[in-house]
Every structure is written in C-alpha cells, then in structure tokens.
N, CA, C and O atoms as a GROMACS GRO file, in nm:
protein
  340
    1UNK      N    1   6.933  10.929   8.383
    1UNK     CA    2   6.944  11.054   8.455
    1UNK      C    3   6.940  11.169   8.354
    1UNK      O    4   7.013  11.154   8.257
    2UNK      N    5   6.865  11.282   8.361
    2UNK     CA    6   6.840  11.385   8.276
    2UNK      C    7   6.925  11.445   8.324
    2UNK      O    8   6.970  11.411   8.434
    3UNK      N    9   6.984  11.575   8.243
    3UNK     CA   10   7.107  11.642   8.237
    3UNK      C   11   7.012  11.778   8.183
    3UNK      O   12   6.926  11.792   8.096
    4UNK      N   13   7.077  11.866   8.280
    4UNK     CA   14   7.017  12.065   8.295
    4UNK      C   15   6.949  12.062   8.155
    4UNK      O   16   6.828  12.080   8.146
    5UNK      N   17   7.024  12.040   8.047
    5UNK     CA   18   6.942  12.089   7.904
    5UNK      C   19   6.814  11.989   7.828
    5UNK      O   20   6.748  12.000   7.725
    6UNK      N   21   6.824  11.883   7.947
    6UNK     CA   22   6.647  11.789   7.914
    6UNK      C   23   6.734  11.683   7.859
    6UNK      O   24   6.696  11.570   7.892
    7UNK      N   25   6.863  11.685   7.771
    7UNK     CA   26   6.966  11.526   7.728
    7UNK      C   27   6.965  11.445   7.859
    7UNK      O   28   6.921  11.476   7.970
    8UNK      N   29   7.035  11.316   7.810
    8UNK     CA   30   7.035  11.223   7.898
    8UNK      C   31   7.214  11.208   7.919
    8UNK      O   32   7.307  11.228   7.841
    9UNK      N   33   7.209  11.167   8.050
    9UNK     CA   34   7.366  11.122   8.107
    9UNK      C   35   7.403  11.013   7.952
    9UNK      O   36   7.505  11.014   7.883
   10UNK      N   37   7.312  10.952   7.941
   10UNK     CA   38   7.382  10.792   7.805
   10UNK      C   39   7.388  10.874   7.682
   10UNK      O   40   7.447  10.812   7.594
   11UNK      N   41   7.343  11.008   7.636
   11UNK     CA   42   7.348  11.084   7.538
   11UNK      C   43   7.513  11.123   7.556
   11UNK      O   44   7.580  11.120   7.453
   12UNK      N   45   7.570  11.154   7.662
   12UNK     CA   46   7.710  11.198   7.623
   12UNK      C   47   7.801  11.094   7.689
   12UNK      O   48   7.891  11.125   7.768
   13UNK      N   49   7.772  10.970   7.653
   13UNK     CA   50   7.815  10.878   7.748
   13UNK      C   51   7.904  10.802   7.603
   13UNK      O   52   7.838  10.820   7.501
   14UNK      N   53   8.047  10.716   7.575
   14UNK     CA   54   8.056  10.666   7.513
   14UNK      C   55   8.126  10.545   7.638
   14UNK      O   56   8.193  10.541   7.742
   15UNK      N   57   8.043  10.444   7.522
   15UNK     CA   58   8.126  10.284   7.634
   15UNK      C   59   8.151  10.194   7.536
   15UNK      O   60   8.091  10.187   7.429
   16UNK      N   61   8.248  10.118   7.578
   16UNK     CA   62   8.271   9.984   7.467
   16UNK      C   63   8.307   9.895   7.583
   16UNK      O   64   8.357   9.932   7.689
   17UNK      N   65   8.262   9.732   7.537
   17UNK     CA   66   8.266   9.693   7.638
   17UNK      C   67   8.290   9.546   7.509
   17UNK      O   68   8.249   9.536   7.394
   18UNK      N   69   8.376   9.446   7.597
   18UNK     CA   70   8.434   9.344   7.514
   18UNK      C   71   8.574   9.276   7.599
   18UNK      O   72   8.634   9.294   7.705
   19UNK      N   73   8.580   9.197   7.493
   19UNK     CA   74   8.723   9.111   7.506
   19UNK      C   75   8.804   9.052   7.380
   19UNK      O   76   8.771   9.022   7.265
   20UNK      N   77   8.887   9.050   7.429
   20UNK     CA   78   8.986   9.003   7.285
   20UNK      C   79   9.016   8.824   7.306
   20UNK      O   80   9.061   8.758   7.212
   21UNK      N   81   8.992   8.773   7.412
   21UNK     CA   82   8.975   8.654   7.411
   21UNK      C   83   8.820   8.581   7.451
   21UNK      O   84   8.735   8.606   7.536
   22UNK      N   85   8.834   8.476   7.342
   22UNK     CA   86   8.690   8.379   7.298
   22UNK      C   87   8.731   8.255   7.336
   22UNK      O   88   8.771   8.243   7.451
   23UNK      N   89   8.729   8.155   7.260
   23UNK     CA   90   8.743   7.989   7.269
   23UNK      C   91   8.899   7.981   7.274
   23UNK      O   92   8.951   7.898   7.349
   24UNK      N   93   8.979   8.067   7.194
   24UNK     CA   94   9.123   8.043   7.221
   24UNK      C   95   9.183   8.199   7.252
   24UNK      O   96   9.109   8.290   7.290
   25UNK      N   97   9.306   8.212   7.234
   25UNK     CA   98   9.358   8.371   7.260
   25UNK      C   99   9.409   8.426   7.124
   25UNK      O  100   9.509   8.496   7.109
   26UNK      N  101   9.312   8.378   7.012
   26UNK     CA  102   9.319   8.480   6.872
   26UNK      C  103   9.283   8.623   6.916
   26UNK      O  104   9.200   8.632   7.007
   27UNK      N  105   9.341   8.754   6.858
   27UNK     CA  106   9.261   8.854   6.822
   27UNK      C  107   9.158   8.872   6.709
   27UNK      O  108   9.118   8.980   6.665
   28UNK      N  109   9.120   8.737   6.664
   28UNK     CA  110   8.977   8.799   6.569
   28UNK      C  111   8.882   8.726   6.634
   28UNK      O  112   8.901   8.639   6.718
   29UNK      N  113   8.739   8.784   6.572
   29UNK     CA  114   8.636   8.751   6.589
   29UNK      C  115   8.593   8.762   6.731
   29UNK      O  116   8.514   8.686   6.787
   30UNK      N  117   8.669   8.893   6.795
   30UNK     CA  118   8.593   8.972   6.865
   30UNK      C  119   8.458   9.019   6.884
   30UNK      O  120   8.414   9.113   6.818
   31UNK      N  121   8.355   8.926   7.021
   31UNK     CA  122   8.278   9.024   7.004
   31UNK      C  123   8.272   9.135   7.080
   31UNK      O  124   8.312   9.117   7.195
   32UNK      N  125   8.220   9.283   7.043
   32UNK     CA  126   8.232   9.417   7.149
   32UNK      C  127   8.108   9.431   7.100
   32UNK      O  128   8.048   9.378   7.007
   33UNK      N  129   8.065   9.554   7.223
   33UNK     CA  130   7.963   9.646   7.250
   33UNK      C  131   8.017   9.761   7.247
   33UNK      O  132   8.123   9.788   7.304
   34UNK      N  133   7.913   9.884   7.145
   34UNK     CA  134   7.928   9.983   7.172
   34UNK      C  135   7.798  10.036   7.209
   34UNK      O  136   7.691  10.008   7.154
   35UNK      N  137   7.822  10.132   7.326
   35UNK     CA  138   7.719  10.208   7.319
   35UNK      C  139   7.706  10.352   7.333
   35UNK      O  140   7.808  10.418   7.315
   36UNK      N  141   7.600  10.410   7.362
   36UNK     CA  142   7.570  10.571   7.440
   36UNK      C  143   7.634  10.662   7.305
   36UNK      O  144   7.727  10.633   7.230
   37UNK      N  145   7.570  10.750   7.306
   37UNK     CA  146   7.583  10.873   7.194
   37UNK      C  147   7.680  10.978   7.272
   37UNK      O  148   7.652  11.098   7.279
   38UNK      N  149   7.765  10.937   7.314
   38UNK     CA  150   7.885  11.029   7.328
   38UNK      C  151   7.993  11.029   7.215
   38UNK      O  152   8.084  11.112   7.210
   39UNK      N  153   7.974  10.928   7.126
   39UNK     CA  154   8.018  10.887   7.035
   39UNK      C  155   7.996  10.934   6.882
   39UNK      O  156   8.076  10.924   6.789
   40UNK      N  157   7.920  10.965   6.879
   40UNK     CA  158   7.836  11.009   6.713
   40UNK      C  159   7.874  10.860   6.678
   40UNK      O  160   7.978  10.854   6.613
   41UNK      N  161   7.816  10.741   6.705
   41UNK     CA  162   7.826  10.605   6.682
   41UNK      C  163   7.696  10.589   6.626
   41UNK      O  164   7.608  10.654   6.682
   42UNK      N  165   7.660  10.513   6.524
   42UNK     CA  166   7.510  10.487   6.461
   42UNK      C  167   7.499  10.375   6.541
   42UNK      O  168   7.577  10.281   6.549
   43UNK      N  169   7.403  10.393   6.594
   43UNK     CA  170   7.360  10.257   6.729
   43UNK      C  171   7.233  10.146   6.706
   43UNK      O  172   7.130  10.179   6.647
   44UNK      N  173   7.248  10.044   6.747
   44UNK     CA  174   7.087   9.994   6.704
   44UNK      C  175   7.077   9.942   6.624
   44UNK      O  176   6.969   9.935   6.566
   45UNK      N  177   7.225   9.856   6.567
   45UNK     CA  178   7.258   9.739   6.495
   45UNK      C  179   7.388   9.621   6.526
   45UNK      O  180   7.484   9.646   6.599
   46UNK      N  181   7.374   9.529   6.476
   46UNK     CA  182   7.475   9.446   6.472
   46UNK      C  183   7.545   9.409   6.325
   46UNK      O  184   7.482   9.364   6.230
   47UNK      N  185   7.666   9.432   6.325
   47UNK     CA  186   7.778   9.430   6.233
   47UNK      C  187   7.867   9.334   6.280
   47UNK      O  188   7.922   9.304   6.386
   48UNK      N  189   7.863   9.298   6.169
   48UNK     CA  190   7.962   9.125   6.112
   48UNK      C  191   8.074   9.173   6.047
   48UNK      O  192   8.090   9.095   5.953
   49UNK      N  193   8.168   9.262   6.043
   49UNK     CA  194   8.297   9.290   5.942
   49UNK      C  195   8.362   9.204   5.905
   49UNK      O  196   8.376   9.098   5.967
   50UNK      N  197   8.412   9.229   5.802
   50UNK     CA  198   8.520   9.187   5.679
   50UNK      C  199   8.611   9.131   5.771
   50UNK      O  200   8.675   9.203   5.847
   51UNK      N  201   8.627   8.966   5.770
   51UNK     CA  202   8.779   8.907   5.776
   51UNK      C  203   8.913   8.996   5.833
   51UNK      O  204   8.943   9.086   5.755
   52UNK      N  205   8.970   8.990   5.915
   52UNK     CA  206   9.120   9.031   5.898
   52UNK      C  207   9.118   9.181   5.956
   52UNK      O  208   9.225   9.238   5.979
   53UNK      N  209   8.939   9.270   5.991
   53UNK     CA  210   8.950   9.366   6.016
   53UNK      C  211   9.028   9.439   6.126
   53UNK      O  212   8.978   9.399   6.231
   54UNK      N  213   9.086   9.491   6.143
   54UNK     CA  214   9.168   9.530   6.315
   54UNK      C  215   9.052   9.609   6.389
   54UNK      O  216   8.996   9.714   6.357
   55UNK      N  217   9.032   9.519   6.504
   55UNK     CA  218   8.966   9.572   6.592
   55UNK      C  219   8.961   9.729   6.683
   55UNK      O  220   8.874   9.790   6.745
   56UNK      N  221   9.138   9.755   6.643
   56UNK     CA  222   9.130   9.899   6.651
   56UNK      C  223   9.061   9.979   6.553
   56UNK      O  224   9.083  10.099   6.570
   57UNK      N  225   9.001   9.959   6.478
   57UNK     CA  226   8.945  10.029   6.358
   57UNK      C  227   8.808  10.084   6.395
   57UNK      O  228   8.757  10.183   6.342
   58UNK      N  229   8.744   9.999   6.507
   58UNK     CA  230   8.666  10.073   6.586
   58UNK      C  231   8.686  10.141   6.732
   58UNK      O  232   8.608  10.188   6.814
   59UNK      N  233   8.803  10.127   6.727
   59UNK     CA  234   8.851  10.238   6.823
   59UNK      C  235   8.882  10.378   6.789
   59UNK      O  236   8.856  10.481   6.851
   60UNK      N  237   8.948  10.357   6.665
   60UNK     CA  238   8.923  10.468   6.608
   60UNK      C  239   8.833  10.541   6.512
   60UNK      O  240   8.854  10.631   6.430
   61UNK      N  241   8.753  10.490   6.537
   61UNK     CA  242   8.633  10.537   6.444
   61UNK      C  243   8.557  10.603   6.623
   61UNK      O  244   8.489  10.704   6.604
   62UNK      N  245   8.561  10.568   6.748
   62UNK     CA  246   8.494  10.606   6.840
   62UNK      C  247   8.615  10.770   6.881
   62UNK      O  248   8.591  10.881   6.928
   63UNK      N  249   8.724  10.710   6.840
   63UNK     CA  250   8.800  10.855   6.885
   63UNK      C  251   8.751  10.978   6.798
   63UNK      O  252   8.739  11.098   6.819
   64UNK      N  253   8.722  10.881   6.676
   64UNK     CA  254   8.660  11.003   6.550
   64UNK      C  255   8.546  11.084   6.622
   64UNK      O  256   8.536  11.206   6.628
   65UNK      N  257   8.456  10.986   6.681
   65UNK     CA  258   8.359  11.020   6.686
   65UNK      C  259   8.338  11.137   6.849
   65UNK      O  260   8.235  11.196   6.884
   66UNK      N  261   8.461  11.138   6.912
   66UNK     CA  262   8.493  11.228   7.036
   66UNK      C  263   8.551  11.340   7.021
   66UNK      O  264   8.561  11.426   7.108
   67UNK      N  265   8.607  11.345   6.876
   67UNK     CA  266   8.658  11.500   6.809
   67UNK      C  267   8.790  11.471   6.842
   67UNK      O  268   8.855  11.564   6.890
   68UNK      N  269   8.850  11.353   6.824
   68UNK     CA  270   8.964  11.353   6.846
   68UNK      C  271   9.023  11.287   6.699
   68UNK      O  272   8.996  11.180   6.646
   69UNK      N  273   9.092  11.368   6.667
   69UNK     CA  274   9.126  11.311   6.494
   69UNK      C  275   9.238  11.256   6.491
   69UNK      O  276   9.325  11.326   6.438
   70UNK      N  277   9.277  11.138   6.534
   70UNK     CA  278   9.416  11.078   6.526
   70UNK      C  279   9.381  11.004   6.447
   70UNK      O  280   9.267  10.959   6.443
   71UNK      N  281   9.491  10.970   6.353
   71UNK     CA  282   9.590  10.942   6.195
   71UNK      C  283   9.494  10.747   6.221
   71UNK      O  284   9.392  10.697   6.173
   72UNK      N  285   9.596  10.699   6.317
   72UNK     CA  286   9.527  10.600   6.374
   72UNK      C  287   9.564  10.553   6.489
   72UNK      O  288   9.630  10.625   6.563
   73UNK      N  289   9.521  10.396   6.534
   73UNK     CA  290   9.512  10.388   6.673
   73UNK      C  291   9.541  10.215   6.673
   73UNK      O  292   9.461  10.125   6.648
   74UNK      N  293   9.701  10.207   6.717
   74UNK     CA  294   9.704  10.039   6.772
   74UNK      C  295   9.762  10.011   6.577
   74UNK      O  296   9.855  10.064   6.517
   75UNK      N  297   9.681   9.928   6.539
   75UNK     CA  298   9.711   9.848   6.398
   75UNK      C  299   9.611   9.865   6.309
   75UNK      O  300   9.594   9.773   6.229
   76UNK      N  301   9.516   9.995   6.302
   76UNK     CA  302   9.384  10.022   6.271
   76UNK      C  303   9.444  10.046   6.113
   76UNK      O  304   9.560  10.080   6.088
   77UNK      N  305   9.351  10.024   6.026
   77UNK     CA  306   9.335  10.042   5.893
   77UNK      C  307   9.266  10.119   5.862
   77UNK      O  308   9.244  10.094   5.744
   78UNK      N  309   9.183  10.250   5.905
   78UNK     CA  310   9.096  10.274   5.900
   78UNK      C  311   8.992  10.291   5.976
   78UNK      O  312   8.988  10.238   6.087
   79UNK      N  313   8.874  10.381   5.921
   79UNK     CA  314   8.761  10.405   6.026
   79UNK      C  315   8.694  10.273   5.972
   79UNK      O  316   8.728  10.201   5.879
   80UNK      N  317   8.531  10.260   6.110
   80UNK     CA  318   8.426  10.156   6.032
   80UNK      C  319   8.312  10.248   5.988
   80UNK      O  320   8.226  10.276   6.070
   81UNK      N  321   8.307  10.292   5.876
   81UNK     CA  322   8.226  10.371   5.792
   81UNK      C  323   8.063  10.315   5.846
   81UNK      O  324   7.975  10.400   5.836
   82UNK      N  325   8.047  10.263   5.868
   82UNK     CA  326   7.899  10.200   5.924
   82UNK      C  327   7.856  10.174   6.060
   82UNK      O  328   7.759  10.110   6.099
   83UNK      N  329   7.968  10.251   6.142
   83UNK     CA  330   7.944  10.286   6.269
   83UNK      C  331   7.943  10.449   6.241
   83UNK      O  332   7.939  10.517   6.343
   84UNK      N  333   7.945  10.497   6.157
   84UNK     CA  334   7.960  10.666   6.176
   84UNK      C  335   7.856  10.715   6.152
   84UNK      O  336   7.816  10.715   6.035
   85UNK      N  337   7.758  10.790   6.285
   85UNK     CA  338   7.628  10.862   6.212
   85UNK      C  339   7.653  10.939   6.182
   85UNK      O  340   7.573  11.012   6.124
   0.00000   0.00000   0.00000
C-alpha cells in the first residue's frame, strides 16, 4: 500500500516475528524474523550470532532503531551492530 508521500505502508512498518521455544524450552538458538524499515534495521540477510547472545539484544537494537534510546531491554548486553543500517 503506497502512503501520500509515494513510501510504502512496510517502509514504516517494524515486525519481529518468532519464538523462544524450538525442540525443548531453552532460550537460545532462537530463530526470529525481522522485518519492514520502520526500524532503520539492515534487512536482506541472515545472521548466526555469537553463543550466549541475549535475544533481547535485538530488541533493543529495534527500539534503537524507533528513536527510542533505552539503556537496555529484558537481559540485553547490548545492541546487534549488524542489524543497524
């Protein structure tokens, strides 16, 4: 759907989409989806992170990316520097 200034509705759209349970009820090795450029998210790859990473770490790297600057989010360590366009 085009939007008054010629952008698209998925241009200011941010979604994540996932689960925290796989084969057992660990929190690692999550897989998620991110998408839509509501995010300032670099899109249009797949990333394998580092062991042990907290999955909030891309939560807050998506709050980063909404202009919302909180410290952090959940058990986050950090942004994911390779989700940030």
């Amino acid at each position: 759907m085009k939007e008054p200034d010629g952008s698209r509705l998925f241009d200011h759209t941010a979604l994540a989409y996932g689960s925290n349970i796989r084969t057992s009820h660990y929190l690692d090795n999550c897989p998620t989806i991110l998408a839509g450029g509501g995010a300032a998210l670099k899109l249009g790859q797949h990333l394998v992170l580092p062991p042990n990473t907290p999955l909030c770490n891309a939560w807050l790297t998506m709050l980063h990316g909404l202009g919302i600057q909180a410290e952090r989010h959940g058990d986050s360590s950090g942004v994911v520097k390779a989700l940030q366009a």
